[in-house]
N, C-alpha and C positions, 0 to 999 in steps of 0.2 A: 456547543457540541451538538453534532446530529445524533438524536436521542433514538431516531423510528426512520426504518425504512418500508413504504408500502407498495406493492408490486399489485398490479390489476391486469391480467391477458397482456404481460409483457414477458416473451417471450418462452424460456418452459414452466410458465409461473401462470394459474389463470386469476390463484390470488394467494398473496404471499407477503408477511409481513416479518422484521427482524428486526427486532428492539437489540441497539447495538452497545456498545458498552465504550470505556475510556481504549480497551483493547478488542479488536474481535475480528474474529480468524477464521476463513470460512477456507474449507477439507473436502474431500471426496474423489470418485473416480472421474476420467474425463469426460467431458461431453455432457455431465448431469445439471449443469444449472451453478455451478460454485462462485463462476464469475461472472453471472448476470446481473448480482446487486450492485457491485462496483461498474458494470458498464453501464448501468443505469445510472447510477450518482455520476460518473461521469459526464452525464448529457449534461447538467446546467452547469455542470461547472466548466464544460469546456465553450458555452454557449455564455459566460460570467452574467448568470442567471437572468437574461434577457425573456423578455415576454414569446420568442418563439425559440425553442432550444433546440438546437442541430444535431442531429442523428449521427453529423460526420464531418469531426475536427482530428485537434492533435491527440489527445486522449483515447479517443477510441470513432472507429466507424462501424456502423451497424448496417447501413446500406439504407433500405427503405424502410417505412411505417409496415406496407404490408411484411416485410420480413423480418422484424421483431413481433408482431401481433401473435399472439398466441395461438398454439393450434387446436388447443382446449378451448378456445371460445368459443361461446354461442355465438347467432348470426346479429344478437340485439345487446353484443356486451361489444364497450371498448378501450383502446387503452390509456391507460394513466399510471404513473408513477408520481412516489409523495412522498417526503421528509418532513422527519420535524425536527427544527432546530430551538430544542428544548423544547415549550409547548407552541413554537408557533408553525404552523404548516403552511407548506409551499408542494403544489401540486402543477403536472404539466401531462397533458395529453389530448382525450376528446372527447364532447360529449354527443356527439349523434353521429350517422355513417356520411352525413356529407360533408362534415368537417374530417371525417377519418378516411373517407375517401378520394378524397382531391387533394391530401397534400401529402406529398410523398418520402418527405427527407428533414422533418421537424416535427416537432411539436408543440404545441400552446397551453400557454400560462391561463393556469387555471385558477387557481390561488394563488394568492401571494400576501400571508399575515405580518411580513419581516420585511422591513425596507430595502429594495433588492443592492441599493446600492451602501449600505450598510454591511451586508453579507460580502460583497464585493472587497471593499476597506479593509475586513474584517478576516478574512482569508487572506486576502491578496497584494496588501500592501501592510497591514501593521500584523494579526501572529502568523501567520503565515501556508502556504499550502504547496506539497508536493505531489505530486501521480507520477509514479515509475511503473511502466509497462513488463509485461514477463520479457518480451524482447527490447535488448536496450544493445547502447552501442560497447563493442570488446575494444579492448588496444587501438588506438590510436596515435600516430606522431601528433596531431595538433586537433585541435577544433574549434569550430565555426562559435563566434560570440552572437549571445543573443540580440534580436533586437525589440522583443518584447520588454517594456518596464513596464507592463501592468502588473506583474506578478516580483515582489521583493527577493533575491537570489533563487530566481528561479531555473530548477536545473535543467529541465527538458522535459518530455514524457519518456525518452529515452536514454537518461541520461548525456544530453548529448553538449550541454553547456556547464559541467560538471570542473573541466581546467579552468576556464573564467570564475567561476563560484568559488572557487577554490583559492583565487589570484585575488578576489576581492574580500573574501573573509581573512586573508592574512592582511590584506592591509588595511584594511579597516578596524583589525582589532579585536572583533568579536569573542566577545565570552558568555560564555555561561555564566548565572547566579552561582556564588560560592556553594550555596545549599542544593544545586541544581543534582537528582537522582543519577543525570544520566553522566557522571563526572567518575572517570573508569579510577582513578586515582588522587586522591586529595591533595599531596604533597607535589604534583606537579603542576597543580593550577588549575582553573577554568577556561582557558583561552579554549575556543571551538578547534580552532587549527593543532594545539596541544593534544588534545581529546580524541578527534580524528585519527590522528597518529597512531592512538594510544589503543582503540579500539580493530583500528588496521592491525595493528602488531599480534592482536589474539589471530587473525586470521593468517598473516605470514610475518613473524617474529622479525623485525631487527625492519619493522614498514617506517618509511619516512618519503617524504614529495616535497619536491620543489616546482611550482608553477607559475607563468608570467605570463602577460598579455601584451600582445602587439597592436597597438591601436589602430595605425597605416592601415595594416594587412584586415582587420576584424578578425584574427584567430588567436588563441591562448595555446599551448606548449604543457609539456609536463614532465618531472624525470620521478621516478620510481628507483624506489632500495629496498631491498628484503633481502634478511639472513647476512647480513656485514658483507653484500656487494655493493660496487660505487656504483653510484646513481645512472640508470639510463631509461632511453627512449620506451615507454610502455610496449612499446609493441613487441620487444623482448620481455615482457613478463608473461604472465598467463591469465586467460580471462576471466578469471577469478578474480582479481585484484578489482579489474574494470568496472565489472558487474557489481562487485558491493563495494566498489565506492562512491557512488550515487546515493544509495543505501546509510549510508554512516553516514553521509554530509546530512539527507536531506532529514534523519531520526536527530542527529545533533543541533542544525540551525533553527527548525524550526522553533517555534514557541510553544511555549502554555498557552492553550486555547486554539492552534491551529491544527492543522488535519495532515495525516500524509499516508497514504492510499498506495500499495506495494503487489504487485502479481509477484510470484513465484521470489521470494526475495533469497531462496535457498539456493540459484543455478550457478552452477560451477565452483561449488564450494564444497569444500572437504567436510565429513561428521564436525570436528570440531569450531572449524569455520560456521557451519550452521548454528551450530547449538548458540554461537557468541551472537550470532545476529539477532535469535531470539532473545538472549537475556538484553541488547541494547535494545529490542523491541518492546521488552517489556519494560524497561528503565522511562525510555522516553512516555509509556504511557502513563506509568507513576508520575512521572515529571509533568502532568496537565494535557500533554499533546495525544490529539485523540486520532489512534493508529489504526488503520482496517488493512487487512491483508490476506491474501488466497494462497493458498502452499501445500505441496505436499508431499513435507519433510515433516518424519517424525522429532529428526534430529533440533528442527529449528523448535517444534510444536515442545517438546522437551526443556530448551534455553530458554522461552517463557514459563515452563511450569517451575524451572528455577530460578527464574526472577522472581515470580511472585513469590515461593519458598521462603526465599532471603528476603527479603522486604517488608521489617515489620510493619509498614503502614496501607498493607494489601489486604483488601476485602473482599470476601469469598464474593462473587459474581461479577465483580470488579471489570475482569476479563471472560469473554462471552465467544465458545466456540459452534457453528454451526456446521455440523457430518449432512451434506447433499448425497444423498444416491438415486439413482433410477430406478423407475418402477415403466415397466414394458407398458406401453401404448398409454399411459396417465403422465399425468406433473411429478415432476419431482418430489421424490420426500426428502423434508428437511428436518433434523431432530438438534434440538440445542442443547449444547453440553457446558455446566459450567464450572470454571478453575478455583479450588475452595482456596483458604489461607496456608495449608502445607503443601499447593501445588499438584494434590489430586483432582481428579477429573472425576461429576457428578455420574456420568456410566459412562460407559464404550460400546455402544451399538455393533454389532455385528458387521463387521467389513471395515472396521475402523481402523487406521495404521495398527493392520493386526497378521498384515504377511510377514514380521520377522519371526514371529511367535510358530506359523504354519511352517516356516521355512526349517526351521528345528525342530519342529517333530519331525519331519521328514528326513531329514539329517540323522537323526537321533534312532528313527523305524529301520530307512531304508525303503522309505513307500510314500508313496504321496500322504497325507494326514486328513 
């Protein structure tokens, strides 16, 4: 598990460190820094933690060194970012201006305590790793099959090989442990492909899929049913379905012990829809898989405060939530909030998912609040 994220004059961070949890969930206004620890973990993993790591793959592109570099930095600070996966640290950036000057579109291993090609195995072929982007692919009549096997059902950073993952876990088999948390229903079984359905169906009742791959062609197919219609083409459903269902596969297939990294996992999704993606967000993190996510849905922020609720073997800091807001012409401030064992939240900072609250006084006056 990645236990420490440490940020150094990378980008609105001049130093910024977030000890992360099995769950953890980073909140705020736009443009404040929310999504900067995840484009950062992003770098080695899109770079499959290679001694120079790319600034700009499929996970994310930042552009240049000098445009992530901070602008809080002094003229004698430079950047680096650091993980620790448990206690061993892995560091990549620079340490003088002529290495952070001449290269433009990576970065260099600085450390490396953990066999990188261990970490590699260890994500990427046995428990597994996913990265969904805020922007993923809507409705589709078919899609393109991967031709990545470095990564074990790997779905895309946009969901985009999602019909194929889906074609292979039904025929393969796959299940869950019987004792597995994130198993919506016990008397139907642990099959993955079961389960999927089963967690579909809280977001549109009466959800089932049939999907198949054409090997000639390299594209996979898919038909969709919600509400006791007969099955069709996605691209007559609505993007909601699409969007979280990259979402449900990639909190389901993964493992215990593997990672899966989620922007916005709330878009296009109804209050109730929300709320269930957090309770499987919080299910899968009980279940061993260590989940990081950026959102800003109270609704979904909610489905995990009722997961952990419900789950008596949840431990208050378990799940670890991070409020970013901006502060005029400085770094970001970051304040950490954490989820107890009934699912309350350690405090509420000020600007916190607290415009429904404003929005009823005013309601309530007849005057702004």
């Amino acid at each position: 598990m990645i236990s420490r994220i440490e940020l150094k004059n990378f980008k609105c961070y001049k130093r910024q460190n977030f000890d992360l949890g099995s769950l953890t969930v980073f909140c705020g206004n736009n443009s404040v820094g929310k999504s900067t620890a995840i484009q950062a973990l992003a770098i080695p993993f899109q770079s499959k933690f290679n001694t120079q790591a790319q600034l700009n793959d499929n996970l994310v592109e930042l552009g240049t060194v000098k445009d992530i570099f901070s602008t809080h930095a002094g003229e004698d600070d430079f950047l680096k970012i650091s993980f620790f996966f448990e206690e061993n640290k892995c560091s990549w950036g620079f340490d003088n201006n002529i290495e952070q000057g001449s290269l433009k579109n990576h970065l260099l291993n600085k450390q490396m305590e953990v066999d990188s090609s261990k970490l590699s195995d260890h994500y990427f072929l046995d428990k597994g790793f996913q990265f969904l982007k805020a922007e993923r692919f809507g409705p589709r009549s078919y899609l393109e099959n991967s031709h990545d096997e470095s990564i074990r059902y790997w779905l895309g950073a946009q969901g985009e090989y999602a019909y194929e993952v889906l074609t292979d876990l039904t025929n393969n088999g796959e299940r869950l442990s019987p004792t597995d948390k994130r198993i919506l229903k016990d008397d139907e079984g642990p099959t993955i492909r079961r389960n999927i359905i089963n967690w579909m169906a809280e977001i549109s009742p009466g959800f089932n899929f049939e999907s198949d791959t054409i090997n000639n062609a390299e594209i996979s197919h898919a038909q969709f049913q919600a509400y006791g219609s007969r099955k069709t083409n996605p691209v007559n459903m609505g993007f909601g379905l699409s969007y979280s269902l990259g979402i449900v596969c990639a909190l389901l297939l993964t493992k215990p012990g593997g990672l899966v990294v989620i922007e916005n996992p709330e878009a296009h999704l109804h209050p109730k829809g929300q709320s269930y993606i957090g309770r499987l967000i919080a299910r899968a993190a009980l279940a061993g898989v260590q989940v990081i996510i950026e959102t800003h849905s109270d609704h979904l922020l909610n489905g995990i405060r009722v997961g952990a609720r419900l789950d008596h073997d949840y431990n208050t800091g378990s799940f670890k939530v991070y409020y970013v807001s901006g502060v005029q012409n400085n770094e970001s401030n970051v304040e950490e909030i954490s989820i107890g064992e009934n699912g309350q939240l350690s405090s509420w900072p000020d600007g916190f998912f607290d415009q429904q609250a404003y929005d009823l006084k005013t309601l309530m006056k007849g005057k702004e609040a």
